[in-house]
Backbone as CSV, one residue per row, in Angstrom:
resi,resn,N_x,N_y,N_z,CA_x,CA_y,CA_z,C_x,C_y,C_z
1,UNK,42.605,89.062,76.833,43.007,87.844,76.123,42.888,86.636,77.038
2,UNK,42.041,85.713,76.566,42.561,83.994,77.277,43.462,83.597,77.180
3,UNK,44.092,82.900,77.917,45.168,82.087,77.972,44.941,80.817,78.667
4,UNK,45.206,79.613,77.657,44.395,78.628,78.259,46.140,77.653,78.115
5,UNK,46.473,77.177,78.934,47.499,76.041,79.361,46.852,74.568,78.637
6,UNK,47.571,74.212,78.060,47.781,72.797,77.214,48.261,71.595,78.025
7,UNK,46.884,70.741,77.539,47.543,69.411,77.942,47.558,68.505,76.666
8,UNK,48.780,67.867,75.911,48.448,67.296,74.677,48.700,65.507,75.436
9,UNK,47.937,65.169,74.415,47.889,63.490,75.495,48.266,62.499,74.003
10,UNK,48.982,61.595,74.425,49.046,60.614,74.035,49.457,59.413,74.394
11,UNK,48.519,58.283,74.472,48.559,57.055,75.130,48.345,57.098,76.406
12,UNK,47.261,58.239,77.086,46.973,58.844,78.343,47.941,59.795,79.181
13,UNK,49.028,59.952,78.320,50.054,60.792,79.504,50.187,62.048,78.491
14,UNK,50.747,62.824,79.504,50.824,64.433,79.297,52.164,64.526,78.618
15,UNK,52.246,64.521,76.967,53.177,64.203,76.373,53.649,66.265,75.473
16,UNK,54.680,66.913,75.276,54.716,67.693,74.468,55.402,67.567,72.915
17,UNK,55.568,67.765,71.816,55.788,66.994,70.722,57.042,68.443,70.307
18,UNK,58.450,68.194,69.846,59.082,69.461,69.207,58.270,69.424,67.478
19,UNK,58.077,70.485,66.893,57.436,71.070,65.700,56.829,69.778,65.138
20,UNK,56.032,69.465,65.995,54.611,68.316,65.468,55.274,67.145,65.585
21,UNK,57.012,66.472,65.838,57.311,65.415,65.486,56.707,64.162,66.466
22,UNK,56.043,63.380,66.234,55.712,62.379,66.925,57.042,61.492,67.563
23,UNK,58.030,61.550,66.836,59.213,61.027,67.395,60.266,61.905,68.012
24,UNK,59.730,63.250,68.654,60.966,64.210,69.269,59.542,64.618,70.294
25,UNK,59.430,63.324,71.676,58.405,63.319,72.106,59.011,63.431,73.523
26,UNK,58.259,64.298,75.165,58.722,64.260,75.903,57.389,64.366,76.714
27,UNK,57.745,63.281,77.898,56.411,62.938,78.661,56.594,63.834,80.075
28,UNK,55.882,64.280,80.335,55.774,65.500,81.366,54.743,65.105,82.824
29,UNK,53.858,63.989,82.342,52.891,63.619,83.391,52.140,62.281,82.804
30,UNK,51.982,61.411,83.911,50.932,59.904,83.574,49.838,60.394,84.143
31,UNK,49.550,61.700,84.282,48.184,61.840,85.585,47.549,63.128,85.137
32,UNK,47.071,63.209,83.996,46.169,64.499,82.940,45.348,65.348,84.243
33,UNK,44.482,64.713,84.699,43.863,64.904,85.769,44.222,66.303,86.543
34,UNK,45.708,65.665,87.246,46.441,66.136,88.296,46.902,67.626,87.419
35,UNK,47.434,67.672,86.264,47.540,68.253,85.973,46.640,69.526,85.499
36,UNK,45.559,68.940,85.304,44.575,69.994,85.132,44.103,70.627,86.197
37,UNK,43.984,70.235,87.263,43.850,70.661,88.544,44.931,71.944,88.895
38,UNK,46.141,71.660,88.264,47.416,71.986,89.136,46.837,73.769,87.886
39,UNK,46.716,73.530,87.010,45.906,74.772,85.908,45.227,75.349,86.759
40,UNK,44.227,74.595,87.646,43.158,75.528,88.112,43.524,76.315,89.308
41,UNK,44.348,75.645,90.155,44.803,76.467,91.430,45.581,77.328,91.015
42,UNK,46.470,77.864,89.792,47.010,78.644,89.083,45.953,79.629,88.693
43,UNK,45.156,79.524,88.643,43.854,80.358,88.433,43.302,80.612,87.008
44,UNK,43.867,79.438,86.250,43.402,78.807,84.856,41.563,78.869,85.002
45,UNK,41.133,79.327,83.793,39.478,79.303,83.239,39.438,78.718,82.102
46,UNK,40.401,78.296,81.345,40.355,77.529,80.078,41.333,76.284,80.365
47,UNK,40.871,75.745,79.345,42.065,74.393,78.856,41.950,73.604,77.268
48,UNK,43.478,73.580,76.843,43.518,73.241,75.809,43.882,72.090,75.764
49,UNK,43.316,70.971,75.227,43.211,69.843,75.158,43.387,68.649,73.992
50,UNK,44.593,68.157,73.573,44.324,67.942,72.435,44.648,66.291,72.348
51,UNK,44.121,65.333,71.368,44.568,64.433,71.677,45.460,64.007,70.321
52,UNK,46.205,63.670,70.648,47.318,63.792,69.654,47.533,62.343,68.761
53,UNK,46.882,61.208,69.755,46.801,59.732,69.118,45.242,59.943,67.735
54,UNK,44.436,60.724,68.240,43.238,60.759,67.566,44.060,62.250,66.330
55,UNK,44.060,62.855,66.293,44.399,63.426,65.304,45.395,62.745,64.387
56,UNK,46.398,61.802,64.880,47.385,61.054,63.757,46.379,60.021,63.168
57,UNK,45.329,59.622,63.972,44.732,57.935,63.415,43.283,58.380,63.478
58,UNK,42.700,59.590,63.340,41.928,59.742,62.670,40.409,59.438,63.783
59,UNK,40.483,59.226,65.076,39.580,58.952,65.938,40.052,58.911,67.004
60,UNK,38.839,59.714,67.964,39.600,59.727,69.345,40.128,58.588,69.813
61,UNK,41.420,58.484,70.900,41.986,57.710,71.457,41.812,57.781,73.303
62,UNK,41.544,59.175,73.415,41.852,59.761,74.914,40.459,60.303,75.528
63,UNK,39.103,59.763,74.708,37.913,60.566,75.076,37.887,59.727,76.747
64,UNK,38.346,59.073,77.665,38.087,59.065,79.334,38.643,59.513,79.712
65,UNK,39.844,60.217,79.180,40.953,61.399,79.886,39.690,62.164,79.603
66,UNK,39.678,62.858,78.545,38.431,64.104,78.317,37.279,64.032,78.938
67,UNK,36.666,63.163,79.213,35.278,63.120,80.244,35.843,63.103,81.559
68,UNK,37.040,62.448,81.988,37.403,62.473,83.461,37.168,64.327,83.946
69,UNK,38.739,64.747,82.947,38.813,66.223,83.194,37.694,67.373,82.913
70,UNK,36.604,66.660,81.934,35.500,67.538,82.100,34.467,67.306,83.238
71,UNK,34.187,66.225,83.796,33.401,65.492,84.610,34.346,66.691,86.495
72,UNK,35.147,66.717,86.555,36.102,66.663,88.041,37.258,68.006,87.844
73,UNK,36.494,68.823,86.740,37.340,70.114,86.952,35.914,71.193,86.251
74,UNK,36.038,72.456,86.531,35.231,73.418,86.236,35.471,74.280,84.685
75,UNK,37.042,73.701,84.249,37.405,74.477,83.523,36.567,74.327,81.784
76,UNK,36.787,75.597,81.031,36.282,75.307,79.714,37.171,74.837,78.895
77,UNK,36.769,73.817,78.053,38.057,73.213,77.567,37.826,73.391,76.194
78,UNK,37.855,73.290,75.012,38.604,73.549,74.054,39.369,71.948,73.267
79,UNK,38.971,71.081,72.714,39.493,70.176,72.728,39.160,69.168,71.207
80,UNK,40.468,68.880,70.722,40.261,68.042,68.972,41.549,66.789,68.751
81,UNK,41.170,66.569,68.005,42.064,65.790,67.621,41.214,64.649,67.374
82,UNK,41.369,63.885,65.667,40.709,62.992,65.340,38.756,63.023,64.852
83,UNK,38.902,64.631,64.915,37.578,64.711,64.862,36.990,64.803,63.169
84,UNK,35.878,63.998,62.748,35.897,63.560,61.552,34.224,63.816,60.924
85,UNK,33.700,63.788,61.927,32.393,63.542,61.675,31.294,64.092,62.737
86,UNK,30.161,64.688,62.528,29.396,65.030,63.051,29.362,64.451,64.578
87,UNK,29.023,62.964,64.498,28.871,62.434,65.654,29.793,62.902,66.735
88,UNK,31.100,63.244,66.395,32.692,63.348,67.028,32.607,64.476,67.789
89,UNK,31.699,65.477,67.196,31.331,66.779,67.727,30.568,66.678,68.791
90,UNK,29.525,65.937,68.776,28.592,65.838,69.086,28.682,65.112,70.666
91,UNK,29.315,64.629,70.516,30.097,63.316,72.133,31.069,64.365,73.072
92,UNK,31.845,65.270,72.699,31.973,66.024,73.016,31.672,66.687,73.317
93,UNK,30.726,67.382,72.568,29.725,68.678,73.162,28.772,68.708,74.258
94,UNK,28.469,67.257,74.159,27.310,66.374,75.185,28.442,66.277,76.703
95,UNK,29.934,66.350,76.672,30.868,66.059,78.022,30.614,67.553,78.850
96,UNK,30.137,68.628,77.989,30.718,69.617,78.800,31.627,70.457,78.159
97,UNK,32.038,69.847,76.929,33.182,70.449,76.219,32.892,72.062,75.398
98,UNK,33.619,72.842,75.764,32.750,74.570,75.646,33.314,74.510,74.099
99,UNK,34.570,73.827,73.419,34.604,74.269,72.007,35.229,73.177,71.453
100,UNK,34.508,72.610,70.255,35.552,71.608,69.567,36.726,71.747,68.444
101,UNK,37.614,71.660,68.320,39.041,71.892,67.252,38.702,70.845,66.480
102,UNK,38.653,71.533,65.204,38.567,70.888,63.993,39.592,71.472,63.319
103,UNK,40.557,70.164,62.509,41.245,70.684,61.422,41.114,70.408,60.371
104,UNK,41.767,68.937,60.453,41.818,67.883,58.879,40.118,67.677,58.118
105,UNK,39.433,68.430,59.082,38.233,67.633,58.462,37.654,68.901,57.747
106,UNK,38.270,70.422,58.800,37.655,71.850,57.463,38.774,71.466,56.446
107,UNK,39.742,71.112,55.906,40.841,70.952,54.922,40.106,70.263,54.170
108,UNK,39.665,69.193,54.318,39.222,68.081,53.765,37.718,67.947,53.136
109,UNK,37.103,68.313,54.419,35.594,68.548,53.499,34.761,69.522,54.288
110,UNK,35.228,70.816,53.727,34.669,72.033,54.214,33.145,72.055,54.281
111,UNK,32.529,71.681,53.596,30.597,71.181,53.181,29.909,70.519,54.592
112,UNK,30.923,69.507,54.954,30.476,69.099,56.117,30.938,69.850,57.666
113,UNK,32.061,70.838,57.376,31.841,71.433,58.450,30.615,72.551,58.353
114,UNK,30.573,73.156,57.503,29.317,74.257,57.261,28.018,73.618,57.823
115,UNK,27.785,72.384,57.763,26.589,71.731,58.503,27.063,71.815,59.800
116,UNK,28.601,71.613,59.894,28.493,71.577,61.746,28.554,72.807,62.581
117,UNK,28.553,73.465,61.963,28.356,74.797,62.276,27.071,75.241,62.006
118,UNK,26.054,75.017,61.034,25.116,75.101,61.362,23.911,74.013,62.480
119,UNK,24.106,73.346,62.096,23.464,72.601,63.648,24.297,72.334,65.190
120,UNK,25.686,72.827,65.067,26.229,72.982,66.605,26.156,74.849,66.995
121,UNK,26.448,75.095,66.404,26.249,76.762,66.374,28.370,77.304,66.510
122,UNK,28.486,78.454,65.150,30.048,79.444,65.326,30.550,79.376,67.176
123,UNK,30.081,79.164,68.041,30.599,79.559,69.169,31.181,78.598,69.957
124,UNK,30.628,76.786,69.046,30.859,75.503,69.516,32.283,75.084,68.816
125,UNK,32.705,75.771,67.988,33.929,75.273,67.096,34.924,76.624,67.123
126,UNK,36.150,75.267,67.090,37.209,76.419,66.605,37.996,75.803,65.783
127,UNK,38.452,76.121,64.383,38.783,76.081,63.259,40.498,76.319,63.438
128,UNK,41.411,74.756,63.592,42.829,74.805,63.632,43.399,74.926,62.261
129,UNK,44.082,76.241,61.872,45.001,76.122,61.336,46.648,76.382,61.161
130,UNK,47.340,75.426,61.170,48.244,74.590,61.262,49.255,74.768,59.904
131,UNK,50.274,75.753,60.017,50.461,76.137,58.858,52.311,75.410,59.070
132,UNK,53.204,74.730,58.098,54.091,75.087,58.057,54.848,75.659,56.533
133,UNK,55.716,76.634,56.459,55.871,77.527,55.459,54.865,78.326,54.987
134,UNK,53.732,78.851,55.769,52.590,79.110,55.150,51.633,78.240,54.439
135,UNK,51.818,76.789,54.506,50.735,76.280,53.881,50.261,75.463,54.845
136,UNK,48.771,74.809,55.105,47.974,74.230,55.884,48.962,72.732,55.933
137,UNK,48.916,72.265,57.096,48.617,70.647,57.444,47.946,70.320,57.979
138,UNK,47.472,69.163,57.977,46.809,67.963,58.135,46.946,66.842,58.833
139,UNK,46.066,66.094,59.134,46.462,64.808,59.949,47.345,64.766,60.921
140,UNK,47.088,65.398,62.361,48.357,65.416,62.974,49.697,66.452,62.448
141,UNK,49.944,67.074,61.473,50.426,67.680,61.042,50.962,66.927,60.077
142,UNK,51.319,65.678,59.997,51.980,64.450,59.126,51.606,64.756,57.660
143,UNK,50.618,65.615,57.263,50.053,65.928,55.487,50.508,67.108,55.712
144,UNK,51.176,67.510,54.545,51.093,69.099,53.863,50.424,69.273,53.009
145,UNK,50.006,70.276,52.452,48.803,70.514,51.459,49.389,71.772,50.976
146,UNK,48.934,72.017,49.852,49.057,72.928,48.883,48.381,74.579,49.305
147,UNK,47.858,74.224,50.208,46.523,75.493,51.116,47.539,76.306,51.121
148,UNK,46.849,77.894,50.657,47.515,78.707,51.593,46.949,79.107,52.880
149,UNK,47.581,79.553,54.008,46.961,79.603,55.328,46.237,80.586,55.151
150,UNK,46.161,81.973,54.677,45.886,83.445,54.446,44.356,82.925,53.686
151,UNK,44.321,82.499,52.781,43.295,81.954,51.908,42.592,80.976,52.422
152,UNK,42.968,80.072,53.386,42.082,79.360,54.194,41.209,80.048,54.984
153,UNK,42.180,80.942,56.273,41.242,81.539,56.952,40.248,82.245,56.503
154,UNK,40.133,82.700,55.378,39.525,83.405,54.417,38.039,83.101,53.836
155,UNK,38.173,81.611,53.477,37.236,80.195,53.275,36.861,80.190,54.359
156,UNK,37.250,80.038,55.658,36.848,79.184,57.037,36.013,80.486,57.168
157,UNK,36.180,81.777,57.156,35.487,83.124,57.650,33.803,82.874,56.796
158,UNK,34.158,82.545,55.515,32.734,83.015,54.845,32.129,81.925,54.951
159,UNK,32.471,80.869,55.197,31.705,79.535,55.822,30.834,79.739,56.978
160,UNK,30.826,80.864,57.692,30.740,81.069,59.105,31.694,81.123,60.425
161,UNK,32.819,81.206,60.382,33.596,80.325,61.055,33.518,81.800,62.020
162,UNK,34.024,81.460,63.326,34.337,82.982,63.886,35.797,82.415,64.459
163,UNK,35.797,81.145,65.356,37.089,81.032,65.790,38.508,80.131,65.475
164,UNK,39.820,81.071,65.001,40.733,79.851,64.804,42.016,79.880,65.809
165,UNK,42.958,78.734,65.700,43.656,78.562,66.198,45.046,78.798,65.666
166,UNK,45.711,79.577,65.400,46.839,79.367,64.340,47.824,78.922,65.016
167,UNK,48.550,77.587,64.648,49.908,77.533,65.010,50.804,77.408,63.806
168,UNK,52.320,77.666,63.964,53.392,77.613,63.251,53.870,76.834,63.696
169,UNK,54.191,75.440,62.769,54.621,74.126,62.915,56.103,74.745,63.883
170,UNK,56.527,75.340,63.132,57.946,75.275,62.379,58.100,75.723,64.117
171,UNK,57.264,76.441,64.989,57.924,77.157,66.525,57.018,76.124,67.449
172,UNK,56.707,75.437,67.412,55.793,74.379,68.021,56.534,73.721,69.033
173,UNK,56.877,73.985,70.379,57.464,73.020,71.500,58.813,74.089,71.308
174,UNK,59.531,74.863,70.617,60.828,75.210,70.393,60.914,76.370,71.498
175,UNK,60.034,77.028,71.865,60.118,78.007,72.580,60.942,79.154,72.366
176,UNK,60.636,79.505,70.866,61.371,80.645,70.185,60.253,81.722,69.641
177,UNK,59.155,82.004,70.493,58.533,83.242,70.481,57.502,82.635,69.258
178,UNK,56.499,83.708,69.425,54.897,83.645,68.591,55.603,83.590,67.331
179,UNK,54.630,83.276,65.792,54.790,84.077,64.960,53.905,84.997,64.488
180,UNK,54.052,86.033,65.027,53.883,87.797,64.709,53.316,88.106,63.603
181,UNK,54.549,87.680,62.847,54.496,87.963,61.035,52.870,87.515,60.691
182,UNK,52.661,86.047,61.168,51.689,85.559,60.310,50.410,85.550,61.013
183,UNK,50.426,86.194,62.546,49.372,86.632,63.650,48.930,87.784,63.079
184,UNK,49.558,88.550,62.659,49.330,90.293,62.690,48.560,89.681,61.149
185,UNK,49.244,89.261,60.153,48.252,89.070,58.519,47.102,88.911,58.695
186,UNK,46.824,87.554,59.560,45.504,87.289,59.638,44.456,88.225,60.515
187,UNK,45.602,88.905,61.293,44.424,89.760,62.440,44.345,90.886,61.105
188,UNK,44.807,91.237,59.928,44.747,92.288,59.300,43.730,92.302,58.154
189,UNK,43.472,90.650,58.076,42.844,90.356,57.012,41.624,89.705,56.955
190,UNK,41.450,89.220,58.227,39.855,88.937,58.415,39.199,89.059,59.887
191,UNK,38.037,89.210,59.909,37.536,89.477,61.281,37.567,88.606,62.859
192,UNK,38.167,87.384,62.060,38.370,85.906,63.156,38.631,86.542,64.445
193,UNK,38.182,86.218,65.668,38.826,85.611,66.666,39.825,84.591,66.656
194,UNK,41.168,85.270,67.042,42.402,84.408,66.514,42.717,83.802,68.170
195,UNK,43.213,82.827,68.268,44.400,81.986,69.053,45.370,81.979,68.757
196,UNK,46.317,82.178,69.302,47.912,82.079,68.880,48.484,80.904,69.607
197,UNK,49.027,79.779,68.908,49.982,78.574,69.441,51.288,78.760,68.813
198,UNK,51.994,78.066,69.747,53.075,77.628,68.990,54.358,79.076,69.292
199,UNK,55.204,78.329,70.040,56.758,79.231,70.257,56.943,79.974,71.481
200,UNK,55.553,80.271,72.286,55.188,80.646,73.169,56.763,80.713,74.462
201,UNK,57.021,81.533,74.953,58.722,81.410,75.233,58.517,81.962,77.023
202,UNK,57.701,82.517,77.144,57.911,83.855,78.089,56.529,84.572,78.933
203,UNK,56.418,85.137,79.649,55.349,85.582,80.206,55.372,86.640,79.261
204,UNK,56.426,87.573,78.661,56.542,88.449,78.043,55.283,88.431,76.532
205,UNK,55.945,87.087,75.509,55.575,86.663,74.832,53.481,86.668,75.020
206,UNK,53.382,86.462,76.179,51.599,86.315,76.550,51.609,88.106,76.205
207,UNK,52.159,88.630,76.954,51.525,90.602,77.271,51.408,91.239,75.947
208,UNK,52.634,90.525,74.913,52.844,91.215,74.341,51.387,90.973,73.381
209,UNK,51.412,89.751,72.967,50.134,88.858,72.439,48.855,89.741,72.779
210,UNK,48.535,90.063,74.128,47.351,91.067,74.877,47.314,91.878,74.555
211,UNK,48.409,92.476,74.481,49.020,94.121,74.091,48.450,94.857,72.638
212,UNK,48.079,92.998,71.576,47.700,93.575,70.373,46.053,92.984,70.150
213,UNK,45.608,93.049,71.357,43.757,92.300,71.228,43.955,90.959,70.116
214,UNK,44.791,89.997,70.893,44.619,89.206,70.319,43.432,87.948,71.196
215,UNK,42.905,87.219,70.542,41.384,86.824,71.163,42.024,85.943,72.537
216,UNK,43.227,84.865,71.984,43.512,84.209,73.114,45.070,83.525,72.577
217,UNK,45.738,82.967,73.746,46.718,82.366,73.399,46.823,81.086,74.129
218,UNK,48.248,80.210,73.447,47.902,78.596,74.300,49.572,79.069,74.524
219,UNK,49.742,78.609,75.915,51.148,77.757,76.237,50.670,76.923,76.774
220,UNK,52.482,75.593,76.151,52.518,74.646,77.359,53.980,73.869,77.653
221,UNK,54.463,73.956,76.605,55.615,73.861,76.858,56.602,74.586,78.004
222,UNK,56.159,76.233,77.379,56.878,77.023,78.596,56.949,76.488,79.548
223,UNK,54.958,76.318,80.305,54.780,76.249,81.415,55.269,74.806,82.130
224,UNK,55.798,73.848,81.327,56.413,72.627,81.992,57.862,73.228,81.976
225,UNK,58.547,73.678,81.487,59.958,74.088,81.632,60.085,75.560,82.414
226,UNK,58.977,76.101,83.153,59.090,77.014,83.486,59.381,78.314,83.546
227,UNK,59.104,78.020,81.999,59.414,79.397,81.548,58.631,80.799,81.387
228,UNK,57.247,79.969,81.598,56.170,80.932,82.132,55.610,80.458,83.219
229,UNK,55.273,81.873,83.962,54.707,81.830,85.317,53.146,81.706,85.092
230,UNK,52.572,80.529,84.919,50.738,80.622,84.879,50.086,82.007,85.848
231,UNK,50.060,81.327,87.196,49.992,82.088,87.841,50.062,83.808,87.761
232,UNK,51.000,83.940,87.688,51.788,85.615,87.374,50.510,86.296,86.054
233,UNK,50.740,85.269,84.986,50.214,85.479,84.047,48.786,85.625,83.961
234,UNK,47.795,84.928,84.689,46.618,85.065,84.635,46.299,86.338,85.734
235,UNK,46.638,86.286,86.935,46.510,87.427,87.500,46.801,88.442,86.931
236,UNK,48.167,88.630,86.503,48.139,90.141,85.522,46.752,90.149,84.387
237,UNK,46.721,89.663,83.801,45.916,89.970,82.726,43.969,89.937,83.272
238,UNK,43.938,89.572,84.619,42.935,89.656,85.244,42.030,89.302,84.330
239,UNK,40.664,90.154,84.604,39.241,89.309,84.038,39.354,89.158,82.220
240,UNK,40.389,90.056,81.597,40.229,89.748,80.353,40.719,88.065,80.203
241,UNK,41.266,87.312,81.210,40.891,85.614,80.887,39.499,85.198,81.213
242,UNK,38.537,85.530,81.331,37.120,85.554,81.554,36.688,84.466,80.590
């Protein structure tokens, strides 16, 4: 399993959000950079990257944080927010960036991701979904939608899709463990390469995640409150972070 450490940015600093709220906001670092670095001597190979001003307003806000840290670190990053349109993919993909997160825009107009997947290629995208109560959000999480999550991934699969991200609003920054329930459905019900976000508590919480071939997981909260050991964690799980 990967395990890729989160940096969510907004207004350039290393901000974490409790269950998506833009106003239950806590700043952790002014120096993205430093921090991504501090990932790699931990012996980090991924990074999750999200920009959190561009996913509420609909266009990146933080793409010279994202070229800095792709330009002056080795790591593969993984990185969305605000992404809308072909071009959005495309500026990204051109930094170095190994996968782009799309959400609001498969919700919104699935037709045009099927083109971006066919001219970026399944291995350039990963498909966020963002469920609270089981149904999809949107925009930053700020839209709920009528989606069911089970039935999305479902859509996103026969579109082409191979990789998603699932988080549960509802455990997002709370540090009250994965959700299981709705990890295990989707690993039961379609062939995805899954990510697991969201609740992430524990080094425990990562093994156990490994324990069930799950494709990859994100902390980051933990790892600013210390509640997971990066370090510890990537060494145990050795080359399967590859």
């Amino acid at each position: 399993m990967i395990v890729l450490p989160a940096i969510d940015l907004k207004a350039g600093e290393v901000v974490r959000l409790k269950q998506g709220d833009f106003d239950r906001k806590t700043v952790y670092s002014q120096d993205p950079l430093a921090v991504a670095k501090e990932f790699v001597e931990k012996g980090a190979k991924w990074l999750h990257l999200v920009d959190l001003d561009g996913a509420s307003q609909g266009e990146s806000q933080n793409f010279a944080v994202i070229k800095q840290i792709a330009a002056e670190t080795e790591l593969k990053i993984q990185t969305g927010g605000g992404i809308r349109k072909k071009e959005d993919v495309k500026r990204l993909l051109d930094l170095g960036v190994k996968r782009v997160i799309i959400g609001t825009l498969a919700v919104k107009n699935p037709e045009l991701l099927a083109e971006i997947i066919e001219e970026f290629g399944a291995e350039s995208i990963l498909v966020s979904i963002d469920a609270r109560d089981g149904k999809v959000a949107t925009s930053g999480w700020l839209e709920a939608s009528e989606k069911d999550m089970l039935d999305f991934a479902r859509e996103m699969e026969e579109l082409g899709v191979k990789y998603i991200l699932y988080t549960d609003i509802g455990r997002d920054g709370m540090l009250s463990g994965p959700d299981f329930k709705g990890l295990r459905k989707l690993k039961a019900e379609t062939d995805l390469k899954i990510i697991a976000s969201g609740g992430i508590s524990s080094n425990q919480d990562l093994y156990d995640l490994a324990a069930e071939n799950f494709y990859g997981s994100i902390t980051g909260q933990a790892i600013y409150q210390d509640k997971v050991d990066l370090k510890e964690v990537l060494a145990r799980l050795g080359e399967e972070n590859a």
